[in-house]
Every structure is written in structure tokens, then in C-alpha cells.
C-alpha positions in Angstrom: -63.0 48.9 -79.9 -62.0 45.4 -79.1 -63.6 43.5 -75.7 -59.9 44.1 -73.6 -60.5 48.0 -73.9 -64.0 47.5 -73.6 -63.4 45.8 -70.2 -60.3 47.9 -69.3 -62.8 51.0 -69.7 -65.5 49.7 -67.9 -62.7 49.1 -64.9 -61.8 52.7 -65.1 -64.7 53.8 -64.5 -65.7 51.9 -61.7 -62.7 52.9 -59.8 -63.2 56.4 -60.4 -67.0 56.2 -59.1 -66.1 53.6 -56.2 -63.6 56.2 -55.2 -65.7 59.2 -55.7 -68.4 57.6 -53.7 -66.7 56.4 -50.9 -64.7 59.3 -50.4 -67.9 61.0 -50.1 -69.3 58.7 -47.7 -66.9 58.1 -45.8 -64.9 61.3 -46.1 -61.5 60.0 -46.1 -59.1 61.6 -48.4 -57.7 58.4 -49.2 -60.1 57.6 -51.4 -58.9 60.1 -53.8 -56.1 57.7 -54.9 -58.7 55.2 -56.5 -60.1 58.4 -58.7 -56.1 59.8 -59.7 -55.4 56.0 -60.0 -58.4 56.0 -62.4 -57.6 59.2 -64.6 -53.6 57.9 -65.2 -55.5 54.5 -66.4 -57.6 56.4 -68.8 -55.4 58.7 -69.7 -53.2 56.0 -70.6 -56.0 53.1 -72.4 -56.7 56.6 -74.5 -52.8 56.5 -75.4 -52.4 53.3 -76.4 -55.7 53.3 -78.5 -54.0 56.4 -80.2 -50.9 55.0 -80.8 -52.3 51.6 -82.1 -54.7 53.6 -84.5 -52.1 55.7 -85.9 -50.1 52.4 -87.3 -46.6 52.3 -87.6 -44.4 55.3 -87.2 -41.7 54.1 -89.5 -41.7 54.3 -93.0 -40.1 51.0 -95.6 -39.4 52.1 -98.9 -40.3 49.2 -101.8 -36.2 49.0 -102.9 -35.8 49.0 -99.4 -36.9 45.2 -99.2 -34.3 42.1 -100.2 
């Protein structure tokens, strides 16, 4: 894992647990928009780590190339 996703993991997580814990403080709902805010990020760094660990999805044949 590379320093970007590193960092971009690290953000996730702080905005789930600084929504968590002011929602809980405060007890405004609102704050429930920084934790689904913080899930869609994750889910979507997880994703892209997939995708760019898989490689390329399409195939070149040798007598394909000039």
C-alpha cells in the first residue's frame, strides 16, 4: 500500500469516528452523514485497490502487436 491510500485510509477513518462521536455527543442525526460519507469512501479506496491489483482486464495476443 502506497502513502496516497495510506493517507486516504487514515481520512476515512477519522470521519467515520468524528461522526460517530459527535453524533453521540451531540445527538444530532446529522452527524450520521460524516459516518455514510465515510463507508462510500471506503468502500470505494477498497475498489480501486481491487481493481488496480487485478491488472489489466484486457488481454494482447503476441501476433497481435505491429
Amino acid at each position: 500500500m502506497n502513502g496516497p491510500m495510506k493517507a486516504a485510509w487514515g481520512l476515512t477513518v477519522f470521519v467515520i469516528v468524528a461522526g460517530a462521536v459527535l453524533w453521540a455527543v451531540t445527538g444530532q442525526v446529522i452527524f450520521a452523514v460524516f459516518i455514510v460519507l465515510g463507508v462510500l469512501t471506503a468502500i470505494g479506496a477498497w475498489f480501486t485497490t481491487r481493481s488496480a491489483a487485478t491488472g489489466s482486464t484486457t488481454t494482447s495476443h503476441p501476433e497481435e502487436k505491429p
